[in-house]
C-alpha positions in Angstrom: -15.0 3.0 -4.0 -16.3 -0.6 -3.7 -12.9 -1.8 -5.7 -10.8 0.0 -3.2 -12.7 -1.5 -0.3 -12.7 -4.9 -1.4 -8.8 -4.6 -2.3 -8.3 -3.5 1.1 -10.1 -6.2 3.0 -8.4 -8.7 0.7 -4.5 -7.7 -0.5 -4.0 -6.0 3.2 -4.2 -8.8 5.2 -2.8 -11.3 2.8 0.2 -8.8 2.6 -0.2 -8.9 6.7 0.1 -12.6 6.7 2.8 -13.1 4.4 4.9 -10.8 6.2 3.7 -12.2 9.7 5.0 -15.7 8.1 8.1 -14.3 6.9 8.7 -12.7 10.1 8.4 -15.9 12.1 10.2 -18.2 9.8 13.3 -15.6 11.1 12.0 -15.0 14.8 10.0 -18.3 15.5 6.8 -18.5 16.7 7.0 -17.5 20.0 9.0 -14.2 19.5 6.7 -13.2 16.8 3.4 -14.0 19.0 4.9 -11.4 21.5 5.7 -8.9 18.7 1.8 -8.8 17.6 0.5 -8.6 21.6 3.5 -6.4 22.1 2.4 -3.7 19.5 -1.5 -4.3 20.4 -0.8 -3.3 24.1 1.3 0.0 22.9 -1.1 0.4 20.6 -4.0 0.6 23.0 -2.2 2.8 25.1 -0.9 5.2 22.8 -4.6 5.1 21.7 -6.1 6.3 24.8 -3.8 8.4 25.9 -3.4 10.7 22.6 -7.2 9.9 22.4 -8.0 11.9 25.0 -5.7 14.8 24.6 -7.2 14.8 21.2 -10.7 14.8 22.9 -9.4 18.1 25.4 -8.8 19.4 22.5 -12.1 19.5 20.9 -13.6 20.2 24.0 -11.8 23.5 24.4 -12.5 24.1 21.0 -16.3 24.0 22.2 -16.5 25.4 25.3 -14.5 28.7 23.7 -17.2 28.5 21.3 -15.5 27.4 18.4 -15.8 24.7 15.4 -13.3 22.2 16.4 -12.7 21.3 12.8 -9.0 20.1 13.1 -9.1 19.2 16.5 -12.0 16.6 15.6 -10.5 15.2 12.4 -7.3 14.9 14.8 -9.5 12.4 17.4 -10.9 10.5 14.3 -6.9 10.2 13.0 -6.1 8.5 16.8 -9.5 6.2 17.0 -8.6 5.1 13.2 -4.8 4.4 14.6 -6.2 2.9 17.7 -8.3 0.5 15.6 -5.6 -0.2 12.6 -3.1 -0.8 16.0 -5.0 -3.1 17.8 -5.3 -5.1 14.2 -2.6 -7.7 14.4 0.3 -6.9 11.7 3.3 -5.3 10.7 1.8 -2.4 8.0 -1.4 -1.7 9.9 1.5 -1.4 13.2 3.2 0.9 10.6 0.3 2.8 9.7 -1.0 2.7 13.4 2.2 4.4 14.9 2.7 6.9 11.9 -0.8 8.1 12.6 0.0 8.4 16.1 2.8 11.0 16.0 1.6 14.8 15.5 3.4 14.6 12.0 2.2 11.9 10.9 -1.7 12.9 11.4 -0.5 16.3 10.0 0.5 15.1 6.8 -2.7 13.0 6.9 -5.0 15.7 7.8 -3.8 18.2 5.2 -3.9 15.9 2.6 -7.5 14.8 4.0 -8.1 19.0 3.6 -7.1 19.4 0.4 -8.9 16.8 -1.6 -12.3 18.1 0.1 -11.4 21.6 -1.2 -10.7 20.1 -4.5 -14.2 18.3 -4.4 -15.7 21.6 -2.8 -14.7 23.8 -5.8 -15.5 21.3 -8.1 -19.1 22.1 -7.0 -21.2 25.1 -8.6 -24.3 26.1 -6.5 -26.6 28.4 -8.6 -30.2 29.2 -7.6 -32.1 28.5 -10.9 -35.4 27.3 -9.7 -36.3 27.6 -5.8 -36.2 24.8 -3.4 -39.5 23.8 -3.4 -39.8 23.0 -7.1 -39.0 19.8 -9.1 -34.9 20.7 -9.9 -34.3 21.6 -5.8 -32.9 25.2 -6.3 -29.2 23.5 -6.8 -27.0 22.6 -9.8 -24.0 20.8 -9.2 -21.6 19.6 -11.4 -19.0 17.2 -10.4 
C-alpha cells in the first residue's frame, strides 16, 4: 500500500505536468492557465452541487431509518471528485468529471463493493476460545 501511495504522489503529477507542458506548448500559456482555473471553478461547482444531493440522500436514508450504505459511499465518490477537481490537471480533471456523473461513481462503487466482499469471505470467524482469553475468541485467515 505504501508503494502505490508513493507511486501516486510521484508518477501522477509528473504525468500531470508533462501533459500540462505539452498542452501549452500547443495552446500557449495563457489559454492553458484558463483551462486549469476553468476546470477548478466547474469542478467546485459540480462538487457542491452533486455534494449535496448526495448528502439529501443520506439524510433520507436516516431519517427513514435506514443504513445509507450506498448513498454515503456515493458522497465520499463526489468529495474525492471535488478534491481530485480542484487539483490542477488534465487526468485528475478526467477522473474528477468521470466520478461526477452517476455512471461513472456506479462503476466505481460496485467495483469498491465487490473487492470488500471478496476480502469479507476471505475471512473465517470461528469461536474457539472466548473473548476474554489470550487468542480473542476470533480466527481469521486472510
Amino acid at each position: 500500500m505504501l508503494i502505490r501511495l508513493i507511486l501516486l504522489f510521484t508518477i501522477v503529477p509528473l504525468l500531470e505536468l508533462s501533459l500540462l507542458l505539452r498542452i501549452g506548448s500547443w495552446l500557449g500559456a495563457g489559454p492553458t492557465l484558463g483551462l486549469v482555473l476553468g476546470t477548478g471553478f466547474v469542478g467546485a461547482w459540480l462538487a457542491r452541487r452533486e455534494g449535496l444531493r448526495a448528502w439529501s440522500a443520506v439524510q433520507e436514508q436516516l431519517a427513514r431509518g435506514q443504513v445509507p450504505g450506498r448513498e454515503l459511499l456515493n458522497a465520499v465518490l463526489v468529495l474525492l471528485a471535488g478534491v481530485v477537481l480542484i487539483t490542477p490537471g488534465i487526468l485528475t480533471d478526467a477522473v474528477g468529471f468521470t466520478l461526477m456523473t452517476r455512471p461513472g461513481r456506479n462503476w466505481v462503487a460496485n467495483r469498491i463493493r465487490k473487492r470488500l466482499e471478496a476480502s469479507i469471505d476471505s475471512v473465517q470467524i470461528g469461536d474457539e476460545t472466548s473473548p476474554g482469553e489470550p487468542g480473542g475468541g476470533r480466527i481469521i485467515e486472510l
